[in-house]
N, C-alpha and C positions, 0 to 999 in steps of 0.2 A: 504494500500500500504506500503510496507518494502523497505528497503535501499539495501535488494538483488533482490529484483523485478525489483527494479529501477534499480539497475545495469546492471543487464540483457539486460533490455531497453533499456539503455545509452550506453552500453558499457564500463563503468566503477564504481566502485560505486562512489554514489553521498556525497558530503561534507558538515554532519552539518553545521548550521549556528546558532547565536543568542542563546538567554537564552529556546528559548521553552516556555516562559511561558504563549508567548498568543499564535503565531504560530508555529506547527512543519513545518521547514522550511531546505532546502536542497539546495547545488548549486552546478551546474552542467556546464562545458567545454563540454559536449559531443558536441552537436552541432559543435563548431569553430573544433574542433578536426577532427572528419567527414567529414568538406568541407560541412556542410548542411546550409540553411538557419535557423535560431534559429525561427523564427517564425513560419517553416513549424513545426519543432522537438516539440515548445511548443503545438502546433495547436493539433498532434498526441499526446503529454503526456496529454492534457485536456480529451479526450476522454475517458482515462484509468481511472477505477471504483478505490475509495479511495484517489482521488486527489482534491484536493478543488480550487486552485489557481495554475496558473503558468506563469509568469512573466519573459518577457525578458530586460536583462539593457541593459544599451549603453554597445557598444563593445562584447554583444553577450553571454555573460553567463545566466543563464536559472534559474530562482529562481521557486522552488518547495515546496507548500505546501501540506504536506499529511492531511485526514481528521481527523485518526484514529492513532497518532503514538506508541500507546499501542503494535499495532499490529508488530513492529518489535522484541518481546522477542519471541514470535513464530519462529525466523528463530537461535536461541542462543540456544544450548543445545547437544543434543547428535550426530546428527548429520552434527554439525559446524567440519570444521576443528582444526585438532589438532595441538597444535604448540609445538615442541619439542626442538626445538634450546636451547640447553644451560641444557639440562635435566641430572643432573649426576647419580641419581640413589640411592643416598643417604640418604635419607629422615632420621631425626634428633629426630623425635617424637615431641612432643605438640610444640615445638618452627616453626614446618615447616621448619627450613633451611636447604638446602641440599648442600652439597659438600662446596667446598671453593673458594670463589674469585669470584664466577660468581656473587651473588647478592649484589644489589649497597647498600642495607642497612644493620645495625648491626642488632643482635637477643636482643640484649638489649639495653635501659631498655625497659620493656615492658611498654611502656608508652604513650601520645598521643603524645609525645616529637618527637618522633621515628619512622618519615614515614612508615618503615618499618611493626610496631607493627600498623599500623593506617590500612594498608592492610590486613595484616596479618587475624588482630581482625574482620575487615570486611567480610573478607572469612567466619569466624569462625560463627560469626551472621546469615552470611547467611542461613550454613550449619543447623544451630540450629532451623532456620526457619521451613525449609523443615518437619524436627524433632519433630516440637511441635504442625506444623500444624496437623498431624496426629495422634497427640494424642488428640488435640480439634477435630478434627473432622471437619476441616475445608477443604472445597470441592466443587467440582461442577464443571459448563462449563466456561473455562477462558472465560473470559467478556474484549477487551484488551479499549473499551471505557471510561471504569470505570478508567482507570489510568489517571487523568486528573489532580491531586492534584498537586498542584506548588512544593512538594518534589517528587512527583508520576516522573511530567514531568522531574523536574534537572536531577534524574536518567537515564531517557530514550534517554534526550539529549546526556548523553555520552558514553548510549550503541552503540546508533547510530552511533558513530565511529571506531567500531570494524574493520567492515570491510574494512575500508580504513585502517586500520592501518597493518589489515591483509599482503594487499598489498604492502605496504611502504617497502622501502627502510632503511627507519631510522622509525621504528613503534612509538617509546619512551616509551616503555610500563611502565617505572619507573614512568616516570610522570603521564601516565596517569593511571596508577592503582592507584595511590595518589588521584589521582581529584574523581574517580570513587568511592574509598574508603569512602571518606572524605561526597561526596553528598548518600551516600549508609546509614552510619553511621546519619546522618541528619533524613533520611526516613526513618528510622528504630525506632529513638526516637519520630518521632513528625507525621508520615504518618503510624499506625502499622501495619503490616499484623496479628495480632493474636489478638481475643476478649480478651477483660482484664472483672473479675471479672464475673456479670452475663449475660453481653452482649454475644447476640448466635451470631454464625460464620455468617458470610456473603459473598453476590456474588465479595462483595471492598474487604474482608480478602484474599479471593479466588486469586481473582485477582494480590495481591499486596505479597501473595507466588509465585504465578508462576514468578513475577519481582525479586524477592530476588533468584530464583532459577539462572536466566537469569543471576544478580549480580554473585551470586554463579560458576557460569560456565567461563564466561569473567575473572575473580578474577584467577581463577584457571590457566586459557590459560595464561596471564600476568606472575604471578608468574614463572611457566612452563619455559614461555621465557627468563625468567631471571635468573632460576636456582634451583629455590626454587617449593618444595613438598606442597602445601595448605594445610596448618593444618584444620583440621574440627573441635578440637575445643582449646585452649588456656588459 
């Protein structure tokens, strides 16, 4: 179950919650919003295949656990919406910055000082991902189970907030490209997607490209929205 199914469902998309590290968990107003009973609304969201738990609190908000949160990098990619706001056209070369004034960070230093360079570099990883997978030869059917590692999850926790942010009013894409960066940059040192040395590819390397890809994609729409061209590499 994904956080755009659910929406569907709800009527709105649903609102990470918590670290993810033991539950993927979600919370949801649809119900009080509706005018429906939240017990009838949980009664119908049990039913639906990929939901493990669903929990009403006092006052009627809907707490949602999916079984499988792997599976929301499946709805991140080519045909997500594009965000264009703030796009000048400019593109700078390896620094990524495009045009002037729109983005909230400097181009220098390229440092980890430098929110900015912290995103930036994370796009650039991602991109490099994609890149090496394919010359290892790393492949197969995504697996989105297998993302289950406590940097696998930080990651997905805050892919999970795309879409609501989609919709906001006030998205904050500065800050949350930073958070996304920063747990991106984590997983990438300490959860790899690419075999090192004689280790052969596997179904987790597999797996854990298609999430740098998802990275990759998200990274990009953020930037986009703030002004800046994602450099692919740095």
């Amino acid at each position: 179950m994904t956080p755009g199914a659910l929406g569907e469902v709800l009527g709105l998309p649903p609102i990470p919650r918590g670290t993810w590290a033991g539950e993927a968990l979600y919370v949801s107003p649809a119900a009080l919003r509706r005018g429906e009973d939240p017990e009838e609304t949980a009664g119908r969201l049990r039913t639906l295949p990929g939901i493990t738990a669903v929990r009403v609190r006092p006052g009627g908000f809907l707490e949602i656990v999916v079984a499988v949160p792997g599976e929301l990098v499946t709805e991140i990619g080519a045909d997500a919406p594009a965000v264009t706001a703030g796009i000048t056209g400019e593109g700078t070369g390896a620094g990524g910055v495009a045009g002037a004034g729109g983005s909230p960070w400097e181009d220098l230093p390229r440092t980890w000082a430098n929110p900015g360079f912290v995103v930036r570099y994370a796009h650039a990883r991602a991109v490099a991902v994609q890149r090496w997978a394919a010359e290892l030869g790393v492949g197969g059917d995504f697996r989105p189970e297998l993302l289950e590692g406590r940097r696998d999850r930080a990651v997905l926790r805050l892919l999970a907030e795309v879409h609501g942010r989609r919709v906001s009013r006030d998205p904050g894409w500065a800050a949350y490209a930073e958070q996304l960066a920063l747990a991106y940059h984590d997983a990438f040192e300490g959860a790899p997607a690419l075999p090192s040395g004689d280790e052969e590819p596997s179904e987790l390397h597999a797996a854990r490209v298609r999430l740098a890809r998802a990275v990759r994609d998200v990274l990009a729409e953020a930037l986009a929205a703030l002004g800046e061209t994602a450099p692919d590499r740095l």
